[in-house]
C-alpha positions as CSV (number, residue, x, y, z in Angstrom):
1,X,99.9,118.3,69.3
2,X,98.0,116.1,67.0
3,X,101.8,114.6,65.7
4,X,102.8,113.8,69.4
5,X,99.7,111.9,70.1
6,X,100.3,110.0,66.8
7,X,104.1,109.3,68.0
8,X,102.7,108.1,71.3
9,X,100.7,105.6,69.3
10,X,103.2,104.1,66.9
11,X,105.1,103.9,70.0
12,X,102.9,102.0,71.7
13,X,101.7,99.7,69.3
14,X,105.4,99.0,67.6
15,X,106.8,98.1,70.7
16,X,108.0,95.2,71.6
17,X,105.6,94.6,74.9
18,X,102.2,95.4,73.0
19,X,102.8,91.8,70.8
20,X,104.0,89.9,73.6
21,X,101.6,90.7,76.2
22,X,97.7,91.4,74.4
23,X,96.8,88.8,76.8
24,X,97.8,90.9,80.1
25,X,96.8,93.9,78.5
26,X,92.8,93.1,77.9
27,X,93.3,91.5,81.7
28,X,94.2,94.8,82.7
29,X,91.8,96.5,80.9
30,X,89.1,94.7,82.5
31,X,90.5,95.4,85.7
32,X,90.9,98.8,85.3
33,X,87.3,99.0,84.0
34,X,85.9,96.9,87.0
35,X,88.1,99.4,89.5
36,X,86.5,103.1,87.2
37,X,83.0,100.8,87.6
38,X,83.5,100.4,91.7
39,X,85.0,104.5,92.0
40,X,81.4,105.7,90.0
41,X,79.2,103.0,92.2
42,X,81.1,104.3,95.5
43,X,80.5,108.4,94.6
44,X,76.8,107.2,94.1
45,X,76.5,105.5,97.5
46,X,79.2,107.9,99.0
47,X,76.6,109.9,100.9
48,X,75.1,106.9,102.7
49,X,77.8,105.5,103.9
50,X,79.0,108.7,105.3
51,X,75.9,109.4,107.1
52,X,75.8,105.7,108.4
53,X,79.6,106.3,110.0
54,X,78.9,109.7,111.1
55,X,75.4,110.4,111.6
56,X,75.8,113.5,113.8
57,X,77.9,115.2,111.7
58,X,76.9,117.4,108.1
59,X,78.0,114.9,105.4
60,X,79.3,117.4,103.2
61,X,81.7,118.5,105.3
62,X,82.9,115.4,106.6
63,X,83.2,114.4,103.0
64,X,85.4,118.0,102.1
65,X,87.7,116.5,104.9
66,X,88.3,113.1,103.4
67,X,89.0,114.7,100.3
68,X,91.9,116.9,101.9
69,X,93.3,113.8,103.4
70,X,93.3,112.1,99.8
71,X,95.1,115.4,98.9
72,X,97.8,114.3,100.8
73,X,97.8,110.8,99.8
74,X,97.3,111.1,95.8
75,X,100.1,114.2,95.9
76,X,103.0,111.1,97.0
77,X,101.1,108.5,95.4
78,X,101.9,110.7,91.7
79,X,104.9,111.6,93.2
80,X,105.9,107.9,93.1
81,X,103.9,106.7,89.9
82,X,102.9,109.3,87.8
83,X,105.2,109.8,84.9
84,X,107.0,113.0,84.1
85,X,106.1,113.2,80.2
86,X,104.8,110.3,77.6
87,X,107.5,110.9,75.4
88,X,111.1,111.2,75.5
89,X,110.7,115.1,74.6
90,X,114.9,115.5,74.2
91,X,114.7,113.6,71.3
92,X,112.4,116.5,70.0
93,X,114.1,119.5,71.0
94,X,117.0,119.8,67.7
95,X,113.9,119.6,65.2
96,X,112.4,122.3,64.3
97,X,108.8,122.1,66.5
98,X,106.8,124.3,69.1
99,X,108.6,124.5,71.9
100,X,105.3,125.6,73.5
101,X,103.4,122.4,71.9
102,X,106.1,120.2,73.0
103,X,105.8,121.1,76.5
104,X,102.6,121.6,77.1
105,X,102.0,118.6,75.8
106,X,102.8,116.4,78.7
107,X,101.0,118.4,80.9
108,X,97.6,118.9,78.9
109,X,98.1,114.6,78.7
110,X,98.4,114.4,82.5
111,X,95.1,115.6,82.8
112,X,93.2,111.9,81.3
113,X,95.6,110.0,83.9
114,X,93.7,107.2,85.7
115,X,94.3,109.2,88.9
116,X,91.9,112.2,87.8
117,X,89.7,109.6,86.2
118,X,89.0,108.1,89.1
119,X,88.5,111.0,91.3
120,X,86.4,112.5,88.4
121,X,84.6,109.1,88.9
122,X,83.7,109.8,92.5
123,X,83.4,113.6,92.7
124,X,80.5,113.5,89.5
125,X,77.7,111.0,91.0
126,X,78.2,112.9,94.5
127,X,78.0,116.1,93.4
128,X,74.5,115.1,91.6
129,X,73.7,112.8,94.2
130,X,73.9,115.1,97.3
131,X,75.3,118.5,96.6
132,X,73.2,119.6,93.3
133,X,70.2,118.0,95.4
134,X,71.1,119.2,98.8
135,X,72.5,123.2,98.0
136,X,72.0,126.0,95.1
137,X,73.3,125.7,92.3
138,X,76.2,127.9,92.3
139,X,77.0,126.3,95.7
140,X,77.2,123.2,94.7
141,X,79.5,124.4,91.3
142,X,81.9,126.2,93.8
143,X,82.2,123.2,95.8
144,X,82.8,121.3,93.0
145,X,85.4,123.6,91.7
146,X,87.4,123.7,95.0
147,X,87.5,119.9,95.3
148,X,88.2,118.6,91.4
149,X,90.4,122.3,91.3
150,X,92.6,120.7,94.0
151,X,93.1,117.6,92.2
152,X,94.1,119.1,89.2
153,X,96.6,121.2,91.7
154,X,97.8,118.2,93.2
155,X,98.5,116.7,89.1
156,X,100.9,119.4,88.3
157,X,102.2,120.2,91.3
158,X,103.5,116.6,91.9
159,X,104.7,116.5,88.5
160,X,107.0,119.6,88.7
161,X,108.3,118.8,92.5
162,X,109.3,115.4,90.9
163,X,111.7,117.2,88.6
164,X,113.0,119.3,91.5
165,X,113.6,116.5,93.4
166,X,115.3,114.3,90.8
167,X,118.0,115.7,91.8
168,X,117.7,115.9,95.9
169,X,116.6,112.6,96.5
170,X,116.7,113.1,100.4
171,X,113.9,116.1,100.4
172,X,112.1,113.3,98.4
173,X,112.0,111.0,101.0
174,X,111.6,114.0,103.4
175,X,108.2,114.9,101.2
176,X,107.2,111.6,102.4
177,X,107.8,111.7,106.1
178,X,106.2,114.9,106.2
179,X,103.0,113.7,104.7
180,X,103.2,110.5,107.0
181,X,103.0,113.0,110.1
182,X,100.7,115.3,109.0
183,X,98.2,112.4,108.2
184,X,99.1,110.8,111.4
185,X,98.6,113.7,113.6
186,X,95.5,114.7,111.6
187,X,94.5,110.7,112.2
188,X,94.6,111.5,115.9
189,X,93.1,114.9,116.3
190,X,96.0,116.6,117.0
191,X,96.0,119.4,114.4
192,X,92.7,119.5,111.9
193,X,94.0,121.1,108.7
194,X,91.1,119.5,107.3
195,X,88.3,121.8,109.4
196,X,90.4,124.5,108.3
197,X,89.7,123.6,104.5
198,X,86.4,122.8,105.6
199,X,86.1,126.2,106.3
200,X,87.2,127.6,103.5
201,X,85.2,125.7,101.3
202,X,81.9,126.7,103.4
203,X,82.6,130.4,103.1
204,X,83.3,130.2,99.5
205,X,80.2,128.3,98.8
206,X,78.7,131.8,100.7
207,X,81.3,134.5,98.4
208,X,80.8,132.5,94.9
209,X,83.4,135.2,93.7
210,X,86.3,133.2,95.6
211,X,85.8,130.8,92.9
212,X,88.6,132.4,91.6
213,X,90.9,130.9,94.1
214,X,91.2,127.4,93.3
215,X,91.1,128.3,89.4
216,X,94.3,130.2,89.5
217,X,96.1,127.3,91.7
218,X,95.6,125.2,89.1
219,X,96.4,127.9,86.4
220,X,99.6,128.7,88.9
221,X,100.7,125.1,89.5
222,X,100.5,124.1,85.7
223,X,102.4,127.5,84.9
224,X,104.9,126.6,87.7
225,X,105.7,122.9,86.0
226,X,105.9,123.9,82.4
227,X,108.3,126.6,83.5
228,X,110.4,124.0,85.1
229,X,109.9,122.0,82.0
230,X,111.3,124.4,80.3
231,X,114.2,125.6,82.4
232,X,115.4,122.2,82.4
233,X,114.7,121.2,78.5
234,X,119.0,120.9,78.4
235,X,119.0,118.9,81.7
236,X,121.5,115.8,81.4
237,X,120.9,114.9,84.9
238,X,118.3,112.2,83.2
239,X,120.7,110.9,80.8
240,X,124.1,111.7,81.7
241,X,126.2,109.9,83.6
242,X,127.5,111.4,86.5
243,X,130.6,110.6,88.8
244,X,130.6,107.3,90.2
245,X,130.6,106.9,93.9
246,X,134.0,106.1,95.0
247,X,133.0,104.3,98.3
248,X,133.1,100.8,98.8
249,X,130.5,98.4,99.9
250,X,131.9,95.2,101.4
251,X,130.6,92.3,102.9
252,X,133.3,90.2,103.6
253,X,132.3,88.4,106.2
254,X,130.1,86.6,104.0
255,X,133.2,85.3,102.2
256,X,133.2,82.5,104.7
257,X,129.8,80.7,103.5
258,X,131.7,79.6,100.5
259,X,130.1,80.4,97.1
260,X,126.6,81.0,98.2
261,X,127.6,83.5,100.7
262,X,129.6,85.5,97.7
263,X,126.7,85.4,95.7
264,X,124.5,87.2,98.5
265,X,127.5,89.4,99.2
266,X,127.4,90.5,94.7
267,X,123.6,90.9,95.3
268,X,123.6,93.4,98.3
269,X,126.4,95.4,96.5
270,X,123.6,95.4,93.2
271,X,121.3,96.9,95.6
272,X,123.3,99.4,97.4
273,X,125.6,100.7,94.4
274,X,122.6,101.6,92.2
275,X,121.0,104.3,92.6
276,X,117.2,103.1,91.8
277,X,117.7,100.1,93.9
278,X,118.7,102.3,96.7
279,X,115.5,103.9,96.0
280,X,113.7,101.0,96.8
281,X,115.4,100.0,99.2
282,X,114.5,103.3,101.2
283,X,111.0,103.3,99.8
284,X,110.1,100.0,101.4
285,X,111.9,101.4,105.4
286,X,108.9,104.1,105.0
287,X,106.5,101.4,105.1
288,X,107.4,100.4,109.1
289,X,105.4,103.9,110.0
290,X,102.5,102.7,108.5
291,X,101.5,101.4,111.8
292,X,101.6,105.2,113.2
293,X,99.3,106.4,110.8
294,X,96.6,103.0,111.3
295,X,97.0,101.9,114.8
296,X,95.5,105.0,116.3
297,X,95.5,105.5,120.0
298,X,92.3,103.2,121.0
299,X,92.9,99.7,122.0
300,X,93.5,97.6,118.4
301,X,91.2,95.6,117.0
302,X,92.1,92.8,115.5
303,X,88.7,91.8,113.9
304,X,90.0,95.0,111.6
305,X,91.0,94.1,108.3
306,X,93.8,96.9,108.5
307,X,95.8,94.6,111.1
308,X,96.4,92.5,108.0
309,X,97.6,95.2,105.7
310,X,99.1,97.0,107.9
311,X,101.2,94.3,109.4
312,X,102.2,92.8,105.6
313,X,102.8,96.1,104.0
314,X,105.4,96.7,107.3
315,X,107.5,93.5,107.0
316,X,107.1,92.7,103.3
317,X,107.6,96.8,102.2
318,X,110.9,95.8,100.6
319,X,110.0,93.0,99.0
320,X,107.4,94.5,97.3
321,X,109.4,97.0,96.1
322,X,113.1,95.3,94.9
323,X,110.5,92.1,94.3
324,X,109.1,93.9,91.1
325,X,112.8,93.6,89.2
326,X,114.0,90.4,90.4
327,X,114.6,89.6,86.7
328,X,114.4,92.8,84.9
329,X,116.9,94.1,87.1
330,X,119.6,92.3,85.3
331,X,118.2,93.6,81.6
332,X,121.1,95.4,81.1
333,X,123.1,92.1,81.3
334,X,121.0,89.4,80.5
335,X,122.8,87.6,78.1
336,X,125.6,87.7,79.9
337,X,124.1,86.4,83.1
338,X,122.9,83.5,80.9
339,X,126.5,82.6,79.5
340,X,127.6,82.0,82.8
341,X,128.4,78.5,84.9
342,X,125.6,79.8,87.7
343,X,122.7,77.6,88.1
344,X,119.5,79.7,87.9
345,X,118.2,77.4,90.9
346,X,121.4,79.5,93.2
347,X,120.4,82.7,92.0
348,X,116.6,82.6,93.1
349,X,118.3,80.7,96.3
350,X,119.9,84.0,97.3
351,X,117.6,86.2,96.3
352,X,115.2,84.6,98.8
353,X,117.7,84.3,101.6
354,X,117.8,88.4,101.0
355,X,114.6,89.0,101.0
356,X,113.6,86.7,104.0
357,X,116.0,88.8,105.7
358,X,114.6,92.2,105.1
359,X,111.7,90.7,106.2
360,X,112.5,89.2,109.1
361,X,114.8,92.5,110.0
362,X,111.6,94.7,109.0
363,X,109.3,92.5,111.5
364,X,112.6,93.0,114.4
365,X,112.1,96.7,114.2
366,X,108.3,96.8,114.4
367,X,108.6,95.6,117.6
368,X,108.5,98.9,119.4
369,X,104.4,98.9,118.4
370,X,104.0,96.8,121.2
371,X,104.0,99.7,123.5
372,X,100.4,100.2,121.5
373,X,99.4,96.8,121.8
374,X,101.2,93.6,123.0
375,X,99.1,92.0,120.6
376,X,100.8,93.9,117.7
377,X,104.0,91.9,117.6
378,X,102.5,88.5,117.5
379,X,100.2,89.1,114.9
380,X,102.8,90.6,112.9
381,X,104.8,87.6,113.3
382,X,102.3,85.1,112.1
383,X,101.8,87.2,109.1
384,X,105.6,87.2,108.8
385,X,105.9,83.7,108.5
386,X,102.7,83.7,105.8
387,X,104.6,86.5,103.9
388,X,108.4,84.2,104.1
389,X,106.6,81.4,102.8
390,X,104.9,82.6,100.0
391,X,105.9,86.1,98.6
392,X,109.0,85.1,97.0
393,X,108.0,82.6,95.1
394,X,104.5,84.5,93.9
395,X,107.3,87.5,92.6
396,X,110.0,85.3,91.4
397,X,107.1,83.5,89.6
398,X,105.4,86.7,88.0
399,X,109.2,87.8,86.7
400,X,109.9,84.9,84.6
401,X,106.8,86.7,82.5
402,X,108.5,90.6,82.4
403,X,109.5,91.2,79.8
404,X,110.6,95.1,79.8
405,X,113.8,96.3,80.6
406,X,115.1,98.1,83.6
407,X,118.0,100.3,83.5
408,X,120.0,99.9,86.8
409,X,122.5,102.6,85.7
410,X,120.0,105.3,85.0
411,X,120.6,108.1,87.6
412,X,117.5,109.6,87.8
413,X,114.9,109.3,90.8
414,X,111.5,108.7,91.5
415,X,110.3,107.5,87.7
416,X,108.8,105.1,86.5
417,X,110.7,103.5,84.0
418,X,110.6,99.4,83.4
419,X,107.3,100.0,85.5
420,X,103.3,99.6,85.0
421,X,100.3,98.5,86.2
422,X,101.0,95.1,85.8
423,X,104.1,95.2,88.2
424,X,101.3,95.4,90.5
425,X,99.6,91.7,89.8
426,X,101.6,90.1,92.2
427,X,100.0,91.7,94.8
428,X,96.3,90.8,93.9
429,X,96.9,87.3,95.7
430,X,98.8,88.3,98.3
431,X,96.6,90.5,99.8
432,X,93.4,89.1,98.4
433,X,94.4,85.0,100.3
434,X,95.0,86.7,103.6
435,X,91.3,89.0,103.5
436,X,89.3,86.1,102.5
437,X,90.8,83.7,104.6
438,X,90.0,86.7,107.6
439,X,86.5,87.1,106.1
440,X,85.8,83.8,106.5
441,X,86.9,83.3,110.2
442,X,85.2,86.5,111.0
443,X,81.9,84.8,109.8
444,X,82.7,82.1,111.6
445,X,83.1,84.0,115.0
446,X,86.5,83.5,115.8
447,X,89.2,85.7,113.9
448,X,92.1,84.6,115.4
449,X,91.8,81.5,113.4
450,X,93.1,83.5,110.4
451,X,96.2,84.1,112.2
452,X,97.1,80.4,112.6
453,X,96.1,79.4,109.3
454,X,98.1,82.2,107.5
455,X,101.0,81.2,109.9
456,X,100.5,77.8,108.9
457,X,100.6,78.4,105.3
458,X,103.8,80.4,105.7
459,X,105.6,77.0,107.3
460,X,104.4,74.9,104.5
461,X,105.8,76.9,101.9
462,X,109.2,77.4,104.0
463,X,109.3,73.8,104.3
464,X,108.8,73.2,100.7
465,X,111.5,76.0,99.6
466,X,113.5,73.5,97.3
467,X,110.7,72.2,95.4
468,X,109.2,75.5,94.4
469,X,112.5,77.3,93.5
470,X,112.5,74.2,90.9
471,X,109.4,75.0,89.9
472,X,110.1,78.8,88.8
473,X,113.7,77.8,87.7
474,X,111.8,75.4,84.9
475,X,109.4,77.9,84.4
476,X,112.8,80.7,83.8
477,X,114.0,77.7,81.4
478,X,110.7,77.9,79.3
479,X,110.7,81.8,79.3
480,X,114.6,82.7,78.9
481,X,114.5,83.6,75.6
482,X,111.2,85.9,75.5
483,X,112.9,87.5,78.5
484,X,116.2,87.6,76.5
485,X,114.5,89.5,73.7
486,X,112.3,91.5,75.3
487,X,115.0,93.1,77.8
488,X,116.8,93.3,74.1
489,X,114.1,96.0,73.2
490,X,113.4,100.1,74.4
491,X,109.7,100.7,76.2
């Protein structure tokens, strides 16, 4: 165990990423600390500000039922994010090592992700704050035990449904409506699966014995994934190369806008003959039912600061997806890519004519939530424009400085590779402009300001397209070499 942990290091530290990017990494680091700070400050102040939203109500148990709706959310959020193993383990499996080390290894590792940190974070300053102070002892430990012992559950279980669905793609994205619906129904009161877990958890608190219960889930769950593990030690389908697809993608019709329309017509066929951009692709439709889950039935508010997230993660879903690899995704031919007669300025040119498409397509079929609000579509179209005007260039921007690689041929689903935390950097500003730019107008009385303002924002940077496509083609120019060598390297 102790040799894996030293591999891990050496690989971290010898790669190519750690010298390159120090700077990134302490940002991140402070980040992440400022984010484990806010989780421990919000478990301490968790039982006033669920009192203050529902004062009728026991805040205990409206707290249990929060926690089964983050169930739900942090199962598909590891689903997508959480990695598999830290290690490529195959590369261990002809040398004569513990099979039993090797694979537990992983698992026991999964346990310090920044997921259960952060839930630890929260659980541990409400358990003392309220529970410990509010119930008896062995109470409060069995409650305890039932929340942080479905977490743990939720760690393993995601991890060894990710290797059954590595291979069936469609129940993945089946997992994910199903989680959509029950969280919408339970949203609207339709069904209360969180009552019922409420339940359980009060008559458990009363039968200390059924502590037992949540123990061997987790027990169960992490027996269930190193089996899998195990089972599938051989498995190619992560390596291999299967049979290519032998349909045809065409887009002739593009043919006809002369070289800039064949460009656009090779860069939809990139998207729709690869495997992990198809992934992407069909990630970012499941953001257009966000707005079943948020908009609820009552009459929308649009002082709410979840009309703006809402609406941008429903038009700009793709974006922020495919977005993350608008360089990287050519890693694999790079150099190539840079011996050809193509002007860099063209290629950033149709990559933003494709993804103000899926945009403006992704706004067209949110339409239909105007039967919850006629309100909807509007504001969804100012923040449309915002999103056109500025999201492309903030993404093409970021990727002149990512340096990892991305393998478009890899067959495997729903991992992680080429990815981290700082993929997700580009979306500090653009959701972070649009709240504050809200907060202000809301403290100025009049909200709908905000919705101008972005809009007008939106039409300045459409109307300025040319110059800042030069401005991240000179910045590419500066950084082609870094990017060269880095998508040169292994993660």
């Amino acid at each position: 165990m102790f040799l894996l942990l030293k591999h891990l290091y050496l690989q971290k530290i010898r790669s190519f990423f750690w010298k390159k990017s120090i700077v990134s990494s302490i940002f991140l680091a402070l980040i992440s600390a400022y984010f484990l700070f806010a989780f421990g400050f919000f478990g301490i102040i968790a039982d006033k500000i669920v009192r203050d939203i529902y004062p009728n109500d026991n805040v205990l148990e409206m707290f249990t039922r929060f926690v089964f709706s983050y169930f739900l959310v942090d199962f598909v959020l590891r689903f997508k994010f959480q990695s598999i193993s830290l290690l490529d383990l195959q590369h261990y499996l002809s040398l004569p090592f513990s099979k039993k080390k090797l694979f537990n290894f992983p698992l026991i590792s999964s346990l310090f992700s920044y997921f259960n940190l952060l839930a630890f974070l929260v659980l541990l300053p409400f358990f003392f704050v309220h529970v410990v102070t509010n119930y008896a002892i062995i109470e409060s430990i069995v409650w305890f035990t039932y929340i942080y012992g479905g977490i743990l559950t939720v760690n393993f279980l995601s991890l060894g449904v990710k290797f059954i669905f590595s291979k069936k793609a469609l129940l993945g994205y089946l997992l994910f409506a199903v989680v959509l619906v029950v969280l919408t129904l339970e949203n609207r009161g339709i069904i209360s699966l969180s009552k019922g877990y409420v339940v359980l958890v009060r008559y458990a608190m009363a039968q200390p014995w059924l502590i037992i219960l949540p123990i061997s889930l987790v027990f169960a769950s992490y027996r269930f994934t190193y089996q899998l593990m195990v089972k599938n030690r051989y498995d190619e389908s992560f390596t291999a190369n299967k049979k290519r697809s032998s349909k045809l993608i065409t887009f002739q019709f593009l043919e006809k806008y002369g070289d800039l329309g064949h460009l656009i017509m090779l860069e939809l066929k990139f998207i729709l003959r690869n495997k992990k951009t198809r992934t992407m692709l069909f990630t970012g439709i499941f953001f257009l039912f966000y707005g079943i889950g948020f908009y609820g039935n009552e009459i929308i508010n649009v002082n709410s600061f979840k009309i703006i997230f809402v609406g941008l993660f429903m038009c700009s879903g793709f974006i922020m997806n495919i977005g993350q690899i608008t360089l990287s995704g050519y890693s694999s031919h790079f150099d190539g890519l840079m011996t050809l007669a193509l002007p860099i300025k063209t290629l950033f040119r149709v990559k933003y004519i494709i993804f103000t498409s899926a945009m403006v397509l992704a706004y067209i079929l949110t339409i239909p939530y105007y039967l919850l609000d006629a309100r909807i579509p509007l504001i969804n179209f100012a923040l449309l424009i915002y999103a056109v005007g500025t999201f492309p260039y903030l993404f093409f921007y970021v990727a002149n400085f990512k340096y990892q690689p991305f393998d478009i041929t890899q067959n495997k689903k729903f991992d992680v590779q080429g990815f981290n935390i700082r993929n997700f950097i580009p979306l500090i500003p653009i959701l972070l402009v649009p709240y504050l730019i809200h907060g202000i107008c809301f403290l100025f009385g009049n909200v709908i300001i905000t919705y101008y303002i972005l809009a007008g924002m939106g039409i300045i940077g459409i109307a300025t397209n040319s110059y800042w496509l030069g401005v991240i083609t000179r910045k590419f120019h500066e950084q082609k070499y870094k990017l060269a060598e880095g998508f040169r390297s292994r993660e």
